[in-house]
C-alpha positions as CSV (number, residue, x, y, z in Angstrom):
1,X,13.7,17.8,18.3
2,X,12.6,14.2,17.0
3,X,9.1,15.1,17.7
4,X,9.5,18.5,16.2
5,X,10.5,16.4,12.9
6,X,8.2,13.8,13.3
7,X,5.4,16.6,13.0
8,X,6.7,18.5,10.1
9,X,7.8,14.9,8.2
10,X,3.8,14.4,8.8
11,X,2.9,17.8,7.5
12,X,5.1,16.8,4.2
13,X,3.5,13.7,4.0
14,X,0.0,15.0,3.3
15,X,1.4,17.6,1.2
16,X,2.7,15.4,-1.0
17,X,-0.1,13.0,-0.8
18,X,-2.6,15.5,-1.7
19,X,-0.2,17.2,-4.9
20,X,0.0,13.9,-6.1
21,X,-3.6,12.3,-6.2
22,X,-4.7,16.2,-7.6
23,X,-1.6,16.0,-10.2
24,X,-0.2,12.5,-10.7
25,X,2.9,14.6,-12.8
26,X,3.9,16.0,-9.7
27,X,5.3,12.9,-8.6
28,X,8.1,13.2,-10.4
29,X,9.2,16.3,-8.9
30,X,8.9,15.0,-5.0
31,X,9.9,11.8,-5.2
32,X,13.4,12.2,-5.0
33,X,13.3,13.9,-1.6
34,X,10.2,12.0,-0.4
35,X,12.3,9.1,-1.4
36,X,15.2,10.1,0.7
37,X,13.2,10.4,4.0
38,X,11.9,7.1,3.8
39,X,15.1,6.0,3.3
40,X,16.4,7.1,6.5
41,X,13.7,5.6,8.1
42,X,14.1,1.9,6.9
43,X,16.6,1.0,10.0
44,X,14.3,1.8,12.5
45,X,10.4,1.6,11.0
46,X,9.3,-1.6,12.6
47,X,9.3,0.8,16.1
48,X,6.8,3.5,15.1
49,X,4.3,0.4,13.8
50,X,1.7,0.3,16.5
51,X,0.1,-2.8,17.9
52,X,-3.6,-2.1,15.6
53,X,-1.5,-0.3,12.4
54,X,-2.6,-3.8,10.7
55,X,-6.1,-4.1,11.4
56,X,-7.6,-2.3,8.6
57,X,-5.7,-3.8,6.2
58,X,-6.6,-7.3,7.6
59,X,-10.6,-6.1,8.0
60,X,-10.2,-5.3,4.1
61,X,-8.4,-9.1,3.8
62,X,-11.4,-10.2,5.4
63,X,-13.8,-8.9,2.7
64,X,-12.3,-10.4,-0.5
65,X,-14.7,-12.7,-2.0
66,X,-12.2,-15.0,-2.3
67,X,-8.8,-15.7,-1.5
68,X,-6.3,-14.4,-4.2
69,X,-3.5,-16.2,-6.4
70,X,-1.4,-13.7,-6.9
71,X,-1.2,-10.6,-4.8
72,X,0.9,-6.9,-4.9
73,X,1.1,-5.1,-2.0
74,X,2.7,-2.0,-3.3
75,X,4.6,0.8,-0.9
76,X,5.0,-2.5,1.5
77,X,8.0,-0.4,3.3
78,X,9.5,-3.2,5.5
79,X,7.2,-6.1,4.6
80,X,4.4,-5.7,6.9
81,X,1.5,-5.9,4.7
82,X,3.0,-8.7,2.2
83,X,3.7,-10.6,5.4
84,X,0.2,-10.1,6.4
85,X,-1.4,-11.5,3.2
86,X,0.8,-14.7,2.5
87,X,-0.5,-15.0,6.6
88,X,-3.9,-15.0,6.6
89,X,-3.9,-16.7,2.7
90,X,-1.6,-20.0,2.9
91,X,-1.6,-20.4,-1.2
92,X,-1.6,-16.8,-2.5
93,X,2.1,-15.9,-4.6
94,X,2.9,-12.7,-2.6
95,X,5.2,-9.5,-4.0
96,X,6.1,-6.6,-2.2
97,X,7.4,-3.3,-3.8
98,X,8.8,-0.2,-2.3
99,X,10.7,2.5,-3.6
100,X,13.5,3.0,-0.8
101,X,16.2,0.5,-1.6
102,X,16.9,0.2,2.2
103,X,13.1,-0.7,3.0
104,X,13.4,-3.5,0.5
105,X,16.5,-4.9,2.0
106,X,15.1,-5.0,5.7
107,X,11.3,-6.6,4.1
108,X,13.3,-9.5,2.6
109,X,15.7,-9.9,5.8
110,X,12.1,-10.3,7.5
111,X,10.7,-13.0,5.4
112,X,10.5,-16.5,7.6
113,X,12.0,-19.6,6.2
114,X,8.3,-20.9,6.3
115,X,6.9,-18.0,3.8
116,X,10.3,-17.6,1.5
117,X,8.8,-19.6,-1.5
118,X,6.2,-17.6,-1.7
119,X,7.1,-13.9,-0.9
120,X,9.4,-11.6,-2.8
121,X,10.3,-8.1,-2.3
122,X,11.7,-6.2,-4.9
123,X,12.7,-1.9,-5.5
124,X,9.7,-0.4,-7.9
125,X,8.3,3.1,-8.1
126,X,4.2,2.2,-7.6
127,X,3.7,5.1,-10.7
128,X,5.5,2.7,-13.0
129,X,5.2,-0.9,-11.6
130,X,7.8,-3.9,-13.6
131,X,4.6,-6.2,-13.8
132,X,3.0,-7.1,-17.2
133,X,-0.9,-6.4,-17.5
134,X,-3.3,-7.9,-15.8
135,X,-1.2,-10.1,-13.5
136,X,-2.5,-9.3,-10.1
137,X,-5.9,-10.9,-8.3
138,X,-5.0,-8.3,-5.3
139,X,-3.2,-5.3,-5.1
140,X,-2.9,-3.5,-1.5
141,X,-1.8,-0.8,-0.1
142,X,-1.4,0.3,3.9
143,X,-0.9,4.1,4.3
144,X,0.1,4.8,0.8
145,X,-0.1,7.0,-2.2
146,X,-2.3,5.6,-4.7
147,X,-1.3,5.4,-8.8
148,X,-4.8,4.7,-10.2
149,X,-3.6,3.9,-13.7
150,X,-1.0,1.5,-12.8
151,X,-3.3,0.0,-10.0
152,X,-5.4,-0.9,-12.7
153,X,-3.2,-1.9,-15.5
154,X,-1.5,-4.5,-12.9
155,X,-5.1,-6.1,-11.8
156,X,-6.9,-8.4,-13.8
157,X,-10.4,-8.3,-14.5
158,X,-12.5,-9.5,-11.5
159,X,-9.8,-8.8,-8.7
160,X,-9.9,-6.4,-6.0
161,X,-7.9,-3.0,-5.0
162,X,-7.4,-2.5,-1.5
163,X,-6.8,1.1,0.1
164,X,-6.2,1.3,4.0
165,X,-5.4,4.1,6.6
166,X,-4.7,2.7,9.8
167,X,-5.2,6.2,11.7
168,X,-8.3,7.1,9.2
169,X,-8.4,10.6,8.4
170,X,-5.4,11.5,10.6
171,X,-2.8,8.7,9.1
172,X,-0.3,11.4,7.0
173,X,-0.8,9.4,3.6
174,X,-4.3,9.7,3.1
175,X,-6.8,9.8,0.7
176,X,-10.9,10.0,1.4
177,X,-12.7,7.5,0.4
178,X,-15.0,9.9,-1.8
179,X,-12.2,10.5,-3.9
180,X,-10.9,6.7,-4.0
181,X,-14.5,6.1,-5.3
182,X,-14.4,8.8,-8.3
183,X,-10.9,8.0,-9.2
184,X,-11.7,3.6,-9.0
185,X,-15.3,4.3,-10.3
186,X,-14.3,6.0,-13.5
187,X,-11.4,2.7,-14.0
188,X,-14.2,0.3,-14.3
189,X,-14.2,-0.6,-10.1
190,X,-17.5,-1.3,-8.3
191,X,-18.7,-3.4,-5.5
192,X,-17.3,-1.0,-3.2
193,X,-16.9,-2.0,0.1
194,X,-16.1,0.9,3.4
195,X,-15.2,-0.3,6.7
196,X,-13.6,1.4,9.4
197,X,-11.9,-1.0,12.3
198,X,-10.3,0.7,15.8
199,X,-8.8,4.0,14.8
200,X,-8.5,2.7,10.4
201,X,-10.0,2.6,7.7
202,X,-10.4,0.4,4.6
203,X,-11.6,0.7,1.1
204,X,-11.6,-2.5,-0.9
205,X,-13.2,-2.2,-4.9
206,X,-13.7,-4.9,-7.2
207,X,-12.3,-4.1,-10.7
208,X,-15.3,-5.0,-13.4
């Protein structure tokens, strides 16, 4: 039966990833139950992450031209990808958003004493983020819906979007990277950079 609901919880995924990236208003209508299932997910998540569900996200890490002051990584879940970032970039100010209430609660019970000045987790819906203009050098995502306006609202001039899918085309939240391209490119992004690392893939765009 678990594996029966894993498969249609996939099926839902991509449905509501693709309704929303067509029709961003849409949001508004699945949210509340797309909401609720990650919600019930939050006490166990960490168990489904597999060993290489990072590595796309840190081959796009890899390909910033330089480290980043301030960085978002938005839909963070249980803190994996904020972790990840305040990691591999000892001086960057690190915030981590997620919808679910209990996925926030477990990302800050994850944060090590070492890191805890410098990461923060906090509830936010990613199509209406609490962050001024422009205060963002990075803002990330790991298998997650994108919100193209707010993505660039939130980045300043010069800094870099990050867009990965650690099963590629078959991760359930996914977007091609044509359509990351037409949606970034007509936002001011260029410098466009595609890499695909074990089964993932990574799209990282430098807003102009």
């Amino acid at each position: 039966m678990s594996a029966l609901f894993g498969r249609a919880f996939r099926r839902f995924a991509r449905l509501v990833t693709d309704a929303v990236v067509a029709y961003p208003a849409a949001w508004r209508v699945l949210r509340p139950l797309f909401r609720r299932q990650w919600d019930r997910r939050a006490s166990s998540w960490e168990l489904t992450r597999q060993p290489d569900t990072f590595d796309p996200y840190l081959a796009g890490l890899d390909a910033l031209l330089e480290p980043p002051k301030r960085a978002l990584d938005v839909g963070t879940g249980t803190g994996g990808g904020a972790l990840e970032i305040a990691a591999r970039f000892p001086e960057t100010e690190v915030f981590g958003v997620d919808f679910s209430a209990p996925m926030v609660a477990r990302a800050a019970s994850r944060v090590p004493p070492n890191l805890a000045g410098r990461v923060s987790f906090r509830q936010a819906d990613a199509s209406s983020l609490p962050f001024g203009d422009a205060e963002f050098d990075l803002v990330a995502h790991n298998n997650m819906i994108p919100f193209f306006d707010e993505i660039t609202r939130v980045l300043r001039p010069g800094g870099h979007a990050l867009f990965a899918f650690s099963g590629g085309a078959e991760t359930p939240i996914y977007v091609r990277p044509e359509r990351l391209r037409a949606e970034l490119k007509g936002r001011g992004f260029s410098d466009f950079a595609y890499l695909t690392q074990g089964r993932g893939t990574v799209l990282v765009a430098r807003r102009h």
